[in-house]
One Martini backbone bead per residue (centre of mass of N, CA, C, O) as a GRO file, in nm:
protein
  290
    1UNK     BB    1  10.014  19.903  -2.933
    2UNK     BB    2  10.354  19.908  -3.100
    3UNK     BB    3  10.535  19.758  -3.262
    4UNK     BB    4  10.873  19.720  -3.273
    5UNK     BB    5  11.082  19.886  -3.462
    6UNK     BB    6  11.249  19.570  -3.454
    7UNK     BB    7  11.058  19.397  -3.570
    8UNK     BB    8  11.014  19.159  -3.797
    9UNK     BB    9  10.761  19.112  -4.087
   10UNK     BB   10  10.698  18.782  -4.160
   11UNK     BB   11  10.623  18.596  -4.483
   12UNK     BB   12  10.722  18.280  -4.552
   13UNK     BB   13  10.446  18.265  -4.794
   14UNK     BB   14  10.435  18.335  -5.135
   15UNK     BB   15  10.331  18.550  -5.423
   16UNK     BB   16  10.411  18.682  -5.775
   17UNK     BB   17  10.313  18.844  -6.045
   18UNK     BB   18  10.314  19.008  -6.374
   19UNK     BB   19   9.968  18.978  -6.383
   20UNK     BB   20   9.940  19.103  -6.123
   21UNK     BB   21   9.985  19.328  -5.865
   22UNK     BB   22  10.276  19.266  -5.727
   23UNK     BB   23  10.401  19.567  -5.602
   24UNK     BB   24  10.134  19.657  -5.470
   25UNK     BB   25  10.093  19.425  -5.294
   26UNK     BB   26  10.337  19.509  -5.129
   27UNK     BB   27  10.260  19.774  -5.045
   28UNK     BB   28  10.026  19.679  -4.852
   29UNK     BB   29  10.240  19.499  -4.658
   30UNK     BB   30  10.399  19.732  -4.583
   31UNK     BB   31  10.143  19.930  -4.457
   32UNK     BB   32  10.085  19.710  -4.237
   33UNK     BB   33  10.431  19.610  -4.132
   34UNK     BB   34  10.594  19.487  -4.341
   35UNK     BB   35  10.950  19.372  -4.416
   36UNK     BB   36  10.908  19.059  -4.542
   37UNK     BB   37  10.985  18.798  -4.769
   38UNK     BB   38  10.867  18.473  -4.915
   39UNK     BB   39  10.969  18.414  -5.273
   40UNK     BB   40  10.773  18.210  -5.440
   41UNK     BB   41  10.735  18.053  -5.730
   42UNK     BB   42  10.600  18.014  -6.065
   43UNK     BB   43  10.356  18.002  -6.308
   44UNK     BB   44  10.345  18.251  -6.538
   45UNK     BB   45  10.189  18.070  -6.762
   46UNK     BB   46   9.971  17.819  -6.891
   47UNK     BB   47  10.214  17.665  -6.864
   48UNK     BB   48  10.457  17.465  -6.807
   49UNK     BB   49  10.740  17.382  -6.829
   50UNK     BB   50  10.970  17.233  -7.131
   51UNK     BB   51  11.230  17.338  -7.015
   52UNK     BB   52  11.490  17.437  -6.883
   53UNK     BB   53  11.487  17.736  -6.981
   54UNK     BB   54  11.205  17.799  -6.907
   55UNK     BB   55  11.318  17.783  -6.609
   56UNK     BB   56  11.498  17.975  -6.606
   57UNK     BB   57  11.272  18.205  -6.674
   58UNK     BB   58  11.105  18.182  -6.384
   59UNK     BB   59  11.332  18.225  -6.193
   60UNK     BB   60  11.395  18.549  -6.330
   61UNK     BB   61  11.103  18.646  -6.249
   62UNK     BB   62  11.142  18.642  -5.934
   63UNK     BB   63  11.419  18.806  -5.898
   64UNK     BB   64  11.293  19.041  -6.050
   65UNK     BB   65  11.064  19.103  -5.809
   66UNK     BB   66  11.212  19.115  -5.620
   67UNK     BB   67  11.389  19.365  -5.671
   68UNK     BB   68  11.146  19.524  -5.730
   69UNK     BB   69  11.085  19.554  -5.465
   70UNK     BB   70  11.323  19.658  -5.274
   71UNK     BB   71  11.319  19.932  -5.443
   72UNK     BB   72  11.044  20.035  -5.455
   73UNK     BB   73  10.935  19.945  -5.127
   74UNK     BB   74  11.169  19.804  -4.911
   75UNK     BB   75  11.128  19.522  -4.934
   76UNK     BB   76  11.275  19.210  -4.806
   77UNK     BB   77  11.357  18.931  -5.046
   78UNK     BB   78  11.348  18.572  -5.062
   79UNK     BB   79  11.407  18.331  -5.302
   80UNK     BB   80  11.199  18.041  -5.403
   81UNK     BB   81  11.312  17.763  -5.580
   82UNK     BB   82  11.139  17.504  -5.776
   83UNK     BB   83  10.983  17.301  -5.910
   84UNK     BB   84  10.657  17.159  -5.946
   85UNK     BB   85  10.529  16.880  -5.856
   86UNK     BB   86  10.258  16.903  -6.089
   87UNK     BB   87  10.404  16.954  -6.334
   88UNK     BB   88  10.416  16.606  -6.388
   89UNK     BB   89  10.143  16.607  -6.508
   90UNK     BB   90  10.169  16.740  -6.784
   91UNK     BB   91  10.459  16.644  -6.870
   92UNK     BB   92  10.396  16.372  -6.896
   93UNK     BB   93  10.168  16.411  -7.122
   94UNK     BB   94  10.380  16.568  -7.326
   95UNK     BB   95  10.640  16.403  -7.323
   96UNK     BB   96  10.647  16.182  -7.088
   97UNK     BB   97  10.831  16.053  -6.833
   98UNK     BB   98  11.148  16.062  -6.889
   99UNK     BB   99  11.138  16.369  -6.977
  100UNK     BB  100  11.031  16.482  -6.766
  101UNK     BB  101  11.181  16.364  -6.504
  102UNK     BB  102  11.392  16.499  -6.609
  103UNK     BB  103  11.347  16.807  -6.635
  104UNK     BB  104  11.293  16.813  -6.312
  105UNK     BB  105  11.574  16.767  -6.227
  106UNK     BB  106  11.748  16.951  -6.372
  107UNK     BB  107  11.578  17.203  -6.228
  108UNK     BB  108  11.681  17.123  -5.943
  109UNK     BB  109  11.971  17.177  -6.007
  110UNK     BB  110  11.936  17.494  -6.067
  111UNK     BB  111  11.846  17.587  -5.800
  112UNK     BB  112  12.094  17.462  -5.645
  113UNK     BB  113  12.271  17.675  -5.792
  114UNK     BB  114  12.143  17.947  -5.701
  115UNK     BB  115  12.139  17.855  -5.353
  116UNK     BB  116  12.498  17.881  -5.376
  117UNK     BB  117  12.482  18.169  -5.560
  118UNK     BB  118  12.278  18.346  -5.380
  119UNK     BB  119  12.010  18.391  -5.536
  120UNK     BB  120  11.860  18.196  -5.286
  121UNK     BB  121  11.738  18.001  -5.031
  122UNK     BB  122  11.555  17.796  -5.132
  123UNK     BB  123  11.341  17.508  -5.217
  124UNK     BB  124  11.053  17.580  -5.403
  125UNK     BB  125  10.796  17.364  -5.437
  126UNK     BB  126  10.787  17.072  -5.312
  127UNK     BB  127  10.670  16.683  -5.321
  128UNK     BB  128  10.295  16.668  -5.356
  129UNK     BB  129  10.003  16.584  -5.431
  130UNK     BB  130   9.652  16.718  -5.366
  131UNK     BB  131   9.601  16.488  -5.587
  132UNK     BB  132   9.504  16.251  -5.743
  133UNK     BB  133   9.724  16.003  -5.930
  134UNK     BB  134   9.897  15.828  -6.088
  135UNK     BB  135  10.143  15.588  -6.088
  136UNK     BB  136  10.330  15.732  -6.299
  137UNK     BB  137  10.347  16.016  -6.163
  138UNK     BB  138  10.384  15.928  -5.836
  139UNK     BB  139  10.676  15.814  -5.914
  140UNK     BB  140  10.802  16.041  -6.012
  141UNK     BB  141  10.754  16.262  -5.743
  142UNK     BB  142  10.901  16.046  -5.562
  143UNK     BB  143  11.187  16.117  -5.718
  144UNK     BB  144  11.208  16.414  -5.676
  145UNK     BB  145  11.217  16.412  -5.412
  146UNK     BB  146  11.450  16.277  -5.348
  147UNK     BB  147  11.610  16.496  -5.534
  148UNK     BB  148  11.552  16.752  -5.313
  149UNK     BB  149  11.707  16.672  -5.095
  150UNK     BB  150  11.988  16.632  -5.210
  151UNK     BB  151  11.995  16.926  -5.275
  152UNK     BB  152  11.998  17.048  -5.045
  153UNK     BB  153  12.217  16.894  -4.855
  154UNK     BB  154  12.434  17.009  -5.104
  155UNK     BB  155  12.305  17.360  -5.057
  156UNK     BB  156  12.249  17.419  -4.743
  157UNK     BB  157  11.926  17.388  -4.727
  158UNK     BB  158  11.586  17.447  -4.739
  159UNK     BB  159  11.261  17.251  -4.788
  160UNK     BB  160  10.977  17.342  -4.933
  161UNK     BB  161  10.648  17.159  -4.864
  162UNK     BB  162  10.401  16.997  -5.079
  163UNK     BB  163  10.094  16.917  -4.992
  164UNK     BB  164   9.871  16.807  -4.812
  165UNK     BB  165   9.736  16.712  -4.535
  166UNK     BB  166   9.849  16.658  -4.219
  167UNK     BB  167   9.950  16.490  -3.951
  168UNK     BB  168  10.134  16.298  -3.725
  169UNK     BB  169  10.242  16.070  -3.941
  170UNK     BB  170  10.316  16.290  -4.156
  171UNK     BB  171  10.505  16.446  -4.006
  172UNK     BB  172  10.703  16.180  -3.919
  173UNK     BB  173  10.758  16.093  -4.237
  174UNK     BB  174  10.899  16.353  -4.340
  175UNK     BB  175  11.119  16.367  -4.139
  176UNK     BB  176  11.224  16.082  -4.210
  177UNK     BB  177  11.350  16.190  -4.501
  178UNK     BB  178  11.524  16.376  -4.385
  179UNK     BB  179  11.652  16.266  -4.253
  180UNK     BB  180  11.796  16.047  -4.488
  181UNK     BB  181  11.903  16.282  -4.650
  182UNK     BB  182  12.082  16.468  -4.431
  183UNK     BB  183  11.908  16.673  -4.277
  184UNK     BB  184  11.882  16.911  -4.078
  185UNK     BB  185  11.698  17.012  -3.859
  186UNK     BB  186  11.396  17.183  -4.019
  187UNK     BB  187  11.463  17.195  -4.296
  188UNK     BB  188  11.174  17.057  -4.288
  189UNK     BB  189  10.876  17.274  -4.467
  190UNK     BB  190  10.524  17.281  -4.412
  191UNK     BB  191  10.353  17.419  -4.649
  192UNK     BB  192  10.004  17.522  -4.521
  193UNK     BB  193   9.961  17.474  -4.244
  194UNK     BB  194   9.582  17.443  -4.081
  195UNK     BB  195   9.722  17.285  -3.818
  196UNK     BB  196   9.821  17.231  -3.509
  197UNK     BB  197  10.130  17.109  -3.370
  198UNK     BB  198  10.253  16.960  -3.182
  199UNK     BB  199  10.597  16.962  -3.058
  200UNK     BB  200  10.598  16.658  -3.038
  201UNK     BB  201  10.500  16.613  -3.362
  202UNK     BB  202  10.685  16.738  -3.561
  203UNK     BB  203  11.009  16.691  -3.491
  204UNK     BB  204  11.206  16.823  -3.757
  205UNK     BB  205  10.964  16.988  -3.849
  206UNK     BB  206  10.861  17.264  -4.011
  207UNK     BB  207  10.622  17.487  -3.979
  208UNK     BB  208  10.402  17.691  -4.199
  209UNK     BB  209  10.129  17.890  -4.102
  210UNK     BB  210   9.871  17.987  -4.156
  211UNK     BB  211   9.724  18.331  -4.081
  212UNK     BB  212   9.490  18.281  -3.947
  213UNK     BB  213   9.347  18.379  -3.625
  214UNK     BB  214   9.315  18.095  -3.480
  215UNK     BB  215   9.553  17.986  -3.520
  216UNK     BB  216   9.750  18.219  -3.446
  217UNK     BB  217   9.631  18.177  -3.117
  218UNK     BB  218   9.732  17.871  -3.082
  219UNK     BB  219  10.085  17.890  -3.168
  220UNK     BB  220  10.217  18.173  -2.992
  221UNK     BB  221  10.352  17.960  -2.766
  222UNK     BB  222  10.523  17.821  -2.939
  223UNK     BB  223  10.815  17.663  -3.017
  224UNK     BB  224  11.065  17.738  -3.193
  225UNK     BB  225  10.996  17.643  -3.498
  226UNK     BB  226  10.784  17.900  -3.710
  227UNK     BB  227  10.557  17.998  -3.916
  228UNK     BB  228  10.416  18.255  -4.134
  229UNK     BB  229  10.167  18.223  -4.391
  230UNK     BB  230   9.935  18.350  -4.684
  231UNK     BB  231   9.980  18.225  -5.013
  232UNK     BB  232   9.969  18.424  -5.220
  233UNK     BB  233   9.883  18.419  -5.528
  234UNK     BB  234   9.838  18.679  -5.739
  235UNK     BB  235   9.528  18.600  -5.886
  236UNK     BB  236   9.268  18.739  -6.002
  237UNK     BB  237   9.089  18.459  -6.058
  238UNK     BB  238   9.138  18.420  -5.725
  239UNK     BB  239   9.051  18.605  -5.518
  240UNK     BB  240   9.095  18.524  -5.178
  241UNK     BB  241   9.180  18.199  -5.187
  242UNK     BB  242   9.349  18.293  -4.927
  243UNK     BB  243   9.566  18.534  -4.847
  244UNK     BB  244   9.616  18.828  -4.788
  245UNK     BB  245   9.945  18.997  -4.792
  246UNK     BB  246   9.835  19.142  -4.493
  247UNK     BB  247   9.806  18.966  -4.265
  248UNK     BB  248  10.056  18.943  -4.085
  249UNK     BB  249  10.086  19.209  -3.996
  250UNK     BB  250   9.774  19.213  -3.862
  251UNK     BB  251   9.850  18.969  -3.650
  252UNK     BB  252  10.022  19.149  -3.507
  253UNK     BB  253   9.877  19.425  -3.430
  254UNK     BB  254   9.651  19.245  -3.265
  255UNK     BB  255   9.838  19.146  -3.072
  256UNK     BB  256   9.937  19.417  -2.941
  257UNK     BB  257   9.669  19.559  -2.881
  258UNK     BB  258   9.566  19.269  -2.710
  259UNK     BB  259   9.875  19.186  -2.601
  260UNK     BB  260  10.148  19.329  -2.506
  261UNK     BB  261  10.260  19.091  -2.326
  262UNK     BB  262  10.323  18.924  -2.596
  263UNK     BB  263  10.511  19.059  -2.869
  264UNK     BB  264  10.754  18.865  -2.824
  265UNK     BB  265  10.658  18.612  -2.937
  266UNK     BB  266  10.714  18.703  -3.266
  267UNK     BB  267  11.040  18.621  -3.261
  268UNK     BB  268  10.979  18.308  -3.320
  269UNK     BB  269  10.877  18.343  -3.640
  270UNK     BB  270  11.069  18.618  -3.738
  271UNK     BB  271  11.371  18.557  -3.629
  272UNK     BB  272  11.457  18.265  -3.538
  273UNK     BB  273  11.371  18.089  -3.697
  274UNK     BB  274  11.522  18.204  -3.926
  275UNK     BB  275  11.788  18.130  -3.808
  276UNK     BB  276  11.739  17.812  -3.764
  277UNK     BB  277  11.682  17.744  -4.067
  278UNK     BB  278  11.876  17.929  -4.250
  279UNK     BB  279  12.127  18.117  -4.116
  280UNK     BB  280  11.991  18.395  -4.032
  281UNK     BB  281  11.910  18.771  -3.945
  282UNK     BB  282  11.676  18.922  -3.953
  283UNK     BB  283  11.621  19.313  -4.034
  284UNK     BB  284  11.571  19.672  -3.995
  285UNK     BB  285  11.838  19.767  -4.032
  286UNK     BB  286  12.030  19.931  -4.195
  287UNK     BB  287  12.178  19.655  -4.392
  288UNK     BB  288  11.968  19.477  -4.332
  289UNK     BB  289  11.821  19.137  -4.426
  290UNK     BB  290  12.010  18.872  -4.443
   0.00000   0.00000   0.00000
């Protein structure tokens, strides 16, 4: 069985470099049966910005990838942007602390004006560090953070969140967080989720579960919101590092093949998610694509 004509098949955590393949991989996602993209923002160059103008052009190169991919390719792209949480580990070191934390402040404040003018649709990757920090970056990481969830409730959007892996009091800490900045339900997304939360322990948090094979057999009768993601580096240097961008396709048409009466099941990560969390529905028909 062949996935149905109407149904889009959503990959909602990547990346896309112009020193990458770029267009090519998005090619390759398209080619396998792919028709959206959640493309998150990352540093293009060897170091994190250290300006304001720097991240602003950071985020106009995210922009400008989604744009020719849309064109190029006929893949529709939603750009994800926002400083990434472990910039402050070299800016504090390069700038001072204050200085780093106000450009990080500043970038995150830039973000939500974005996706306010509808230029982005979501703040991401924000949150924390996977791996340890001194006391004094660790203090910055968790201002940025907290100011990363004022700008999505003041920006109406969703925040995808970077951090370690979580359990169940991890994932409904994180969820308390939400709560307290007044982020409505699900609006906060556990981007790289490695293993399944039960429906019971995720809370308010929308997990975006790594498109592995076993995961996903895990997961796809859980009720959404859920999302399914790659996290493709596109990085030459790191090659294989997460999951090939053909990966979400390939695991939607596994299931056609295999379970053609399960095939339901994909509108809950690809459709619903999608309206529940974001506030649009993808489409697959000409003029369609949230």
């Amino acid at each position: 069985m062949t996935l149905p004509a109407g149904l889009p098949v959503v990959d909602h955590h990547c990346h896309l470099s112009p020193s990458g393949e770029g267009v090519a991989a998005a090619r390759r996602f398209r080619a396998a049966g792919g028709t959206h993209l959640f493309l998150a923002t990352q540093t293009y160059g060897p170091s994190p910005p250290r300006s304001l103008a720097e991240y602003a052009h950071q985020f106009e190169t995210t922009e400008a990838l989604a744009r020719q991919v849309r064109t190029e390719v006929g893949v529709v792209v939603y750009p994800v942007i926002a400083p990434y949480p472990v910039d402050l580990v070299r800016q504090t070191a390069e700038l001072g602390p204050d200085a780093a934390l106000g450009l990080h402040l500043g970038a995150l404040d830039l973000a939500g004006r974005w996706v306010r003018e509808r230029r982005a649709v979501a703040l991401g990757e924000v949150g924390r560090a996977h791996f340890p920090v001194s006391e004094e970056v660790r203090g910055a990481i968790e201002a940025a953070f907290r100011h990363a969830l004022e700008v999505a409730r003041e920006s109406d959007c969703p925040v995808v969140v970077h951090s370690d892996d979580l359990g169940p009091s991890g994932i409904q800490e994180l969820g308390a967080r939400g709560q307290e900045a007044r982020l409505p339900p699900g609006r906060v997304i556990k981007h790289y989720a490695r293993a399944r939360f039960a429906p019971s322990d995720r809370g308010s948090v929308t997990p975006s579960y790594l498109a592995r094979r076993e995961l996903v057999r895990e997961v796809r009768h859980d009720p959404a919101p859920w999302f399914l993601e790659t996290d493709f580096l596109d990085d030459p240097a790191r090659r294989g590092a997460v999951l090939d961008l053909a990966t979400v396709p390939r695991r939607a048409a596994a299931i056609a093949s295999a379970a053609p009466a399960e095939v339901e099941l994909l509108y809950g990560p690809f459709v619903d998610s999608v309206e529940r969390v974001y506030g649009f529905r993808p489409s697959v028909e000409p003029g369609g694509g949230g």
